[in-house]
C-alpha positions in Angstrom: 44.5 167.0 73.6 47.6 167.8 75.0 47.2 166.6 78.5 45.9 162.7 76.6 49.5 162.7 75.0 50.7 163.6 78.0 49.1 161.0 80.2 50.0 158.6 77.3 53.9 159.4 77.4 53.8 159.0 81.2 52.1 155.3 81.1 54.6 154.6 78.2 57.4 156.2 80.9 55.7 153.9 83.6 55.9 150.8 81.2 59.1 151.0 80.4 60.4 151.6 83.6 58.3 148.5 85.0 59.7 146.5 82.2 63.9 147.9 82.9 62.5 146.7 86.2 61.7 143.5 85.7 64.6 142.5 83.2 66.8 144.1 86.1 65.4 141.5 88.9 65.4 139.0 86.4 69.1 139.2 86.0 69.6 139.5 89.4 68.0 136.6 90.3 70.3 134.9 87.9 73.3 135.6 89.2 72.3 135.0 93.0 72.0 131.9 91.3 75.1 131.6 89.7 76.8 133.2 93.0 74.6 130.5 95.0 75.8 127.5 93.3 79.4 128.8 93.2 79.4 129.2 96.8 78.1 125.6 97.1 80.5 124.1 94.8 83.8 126.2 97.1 81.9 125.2 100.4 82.1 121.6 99.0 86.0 121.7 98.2 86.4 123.3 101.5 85.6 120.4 103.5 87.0 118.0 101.2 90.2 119.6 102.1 89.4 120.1 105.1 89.6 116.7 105.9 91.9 115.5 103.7 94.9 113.5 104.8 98.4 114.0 103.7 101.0 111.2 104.2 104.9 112.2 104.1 107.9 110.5 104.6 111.3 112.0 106.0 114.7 110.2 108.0 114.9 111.2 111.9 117.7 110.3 114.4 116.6 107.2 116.2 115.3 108.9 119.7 117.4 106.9 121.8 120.9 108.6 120.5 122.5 105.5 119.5 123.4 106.3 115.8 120.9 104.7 114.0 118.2 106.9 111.1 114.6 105.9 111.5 112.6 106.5 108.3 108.9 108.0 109.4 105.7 107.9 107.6 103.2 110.9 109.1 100.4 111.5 108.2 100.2 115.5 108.4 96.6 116.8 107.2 93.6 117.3 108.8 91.8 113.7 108.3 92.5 109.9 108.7 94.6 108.4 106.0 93.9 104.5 105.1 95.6 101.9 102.7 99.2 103.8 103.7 101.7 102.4 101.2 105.5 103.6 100.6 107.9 102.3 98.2 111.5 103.4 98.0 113.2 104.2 94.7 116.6 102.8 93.9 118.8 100.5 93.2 118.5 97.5 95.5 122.6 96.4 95.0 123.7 99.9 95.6 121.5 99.3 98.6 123.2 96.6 99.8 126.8 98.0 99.8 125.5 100.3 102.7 124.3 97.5 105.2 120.7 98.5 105.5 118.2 97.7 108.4 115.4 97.9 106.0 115.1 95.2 103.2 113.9 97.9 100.6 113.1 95.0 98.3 110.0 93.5 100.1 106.6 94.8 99.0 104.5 94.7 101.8 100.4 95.1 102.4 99.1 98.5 102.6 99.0 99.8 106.7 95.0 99.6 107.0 95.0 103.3 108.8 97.3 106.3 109.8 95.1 108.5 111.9 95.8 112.5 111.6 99.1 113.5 113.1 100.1 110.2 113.9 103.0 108.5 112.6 104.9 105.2 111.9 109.0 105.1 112.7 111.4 101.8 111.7 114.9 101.4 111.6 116.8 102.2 108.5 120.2 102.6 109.0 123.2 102.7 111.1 124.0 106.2 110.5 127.9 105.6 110.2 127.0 103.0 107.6 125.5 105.2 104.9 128.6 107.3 104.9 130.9 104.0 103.8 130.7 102.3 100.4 131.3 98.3 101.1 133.1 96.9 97.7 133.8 93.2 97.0 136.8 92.2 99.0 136.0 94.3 102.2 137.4 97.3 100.2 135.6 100.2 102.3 135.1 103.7 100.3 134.3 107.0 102.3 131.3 107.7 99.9 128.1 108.6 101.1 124.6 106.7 99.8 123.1 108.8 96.5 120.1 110.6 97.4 116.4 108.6 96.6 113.5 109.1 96.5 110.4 107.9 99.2 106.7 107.8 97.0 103.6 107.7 99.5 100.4 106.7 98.4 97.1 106.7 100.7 93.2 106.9 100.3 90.9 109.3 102.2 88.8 107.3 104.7 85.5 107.9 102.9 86.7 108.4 99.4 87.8 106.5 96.6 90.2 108.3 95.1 94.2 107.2 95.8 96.7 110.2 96.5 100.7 110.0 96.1 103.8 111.9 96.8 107.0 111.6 96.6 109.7 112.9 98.8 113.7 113.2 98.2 115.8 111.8 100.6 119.7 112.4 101.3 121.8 111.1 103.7 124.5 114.2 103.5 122.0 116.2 105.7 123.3 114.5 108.6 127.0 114.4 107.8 129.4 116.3 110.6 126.6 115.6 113.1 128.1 114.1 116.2 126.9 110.5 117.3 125.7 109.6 113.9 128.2 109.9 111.2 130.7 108.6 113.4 130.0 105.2 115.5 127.9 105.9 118.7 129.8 105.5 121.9 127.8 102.4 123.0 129.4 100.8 119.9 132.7 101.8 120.6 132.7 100.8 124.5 131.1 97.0 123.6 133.7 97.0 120.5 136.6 98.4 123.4 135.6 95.5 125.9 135.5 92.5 122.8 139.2 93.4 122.1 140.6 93.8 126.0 138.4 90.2 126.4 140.4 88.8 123.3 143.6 90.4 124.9 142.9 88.6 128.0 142.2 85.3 126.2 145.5 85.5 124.1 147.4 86.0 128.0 145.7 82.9 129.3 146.6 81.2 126.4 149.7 79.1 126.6 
């Protein structure tokens, strides 16, 4: 008698263990799941960023030293950017007090495509200029333009949704730097030969 109860405690040992077992794998399985699809879904993000442009906007020295500030739109990330845009914020009559290059009124088409690390660079303003308020009357006022702002917006090339940024700007990062605050020496030799020319007309003059 003793060695049935025995034998019964041991398959009843056995079954439970075989069960524990089973409920053990089951929830394994589960979360290899779980950990599968999470995996998938990171893997996923991964090369959505990893090929996801980013388009900036900053002010350079013009390369060829003579005073004037480029504005540059780069596209920094690690994919081609498409449907470039930029827009500058701020007021378009303070704007005009500083004798801009760039019309910063005119809305233009989107740039079709900005491949990764490239970049676009146009004129924006004789350096010297953004340093001297222009009031009615030819009243000049040693003032320097007010910081603004430069808002990007581009698509990835094979995706639908529309990214933006926005990037502060100010001019007083190049003040005290020679050739650009002050007026370039190309400037001041052509504006030098103008007045000994109109010094040599006034002689000839009777």
């Amino acid at each position: 008698m003793e060695w049935m109860v025995s034998g019964l405690q041991t398959m009843v040992s056995w079954t439970f263990i075989e069960s524990l077992a089973q409920t053990v794998s089951g929830f394994s399985t589960f979360f290899i799941a779980i950990l599968t699809l999470f995996l998938l879904y990171e893997n996923r993000k991964l090369r959505k960023a990893g090929s996801r442009p980013w388009v900036v906007a900053y002010i350079e020295p013009h390369p060829d030293g003579t005073g004037a500030l480029n504005i540059c739109i780069a596209n920094i990330g690690t994919g081609p950017a498409r449907d470039v845009s930029f827009s500058i914020d701020g007021d378009a009559q303070e704007f005009e007090r500083y004798k801009l290059i760039l019309n910063v009124a005119t809305t233009r088409p989107p740039i079709p495509l900005l491949p990764q690390g490239e970049k676009i660079s146009f004129l924006f303003a004789i350096g010297y200029n953004l340093f001297k308020r222009q009031e009615p009357g030819g009243i000049t006022i040693d003032q320097p333009l007010a910081p603004f702002n430069i808002r990007t917006q581009w698509r990835a090339l094979n995706r639908r949704e529309e990214y933006s940024d926005s990037f502060s700007m100010d001019v007083r990062a190049f003040d005290n730097l020679p050739g650009i605050v002050s007026k370039p020496y190309l400037l001041q030799i052509v504006e030098s030969i103008d007045k000994i020319g109109e010094e040599i007309k006034s002689l000839k003059s009777p």
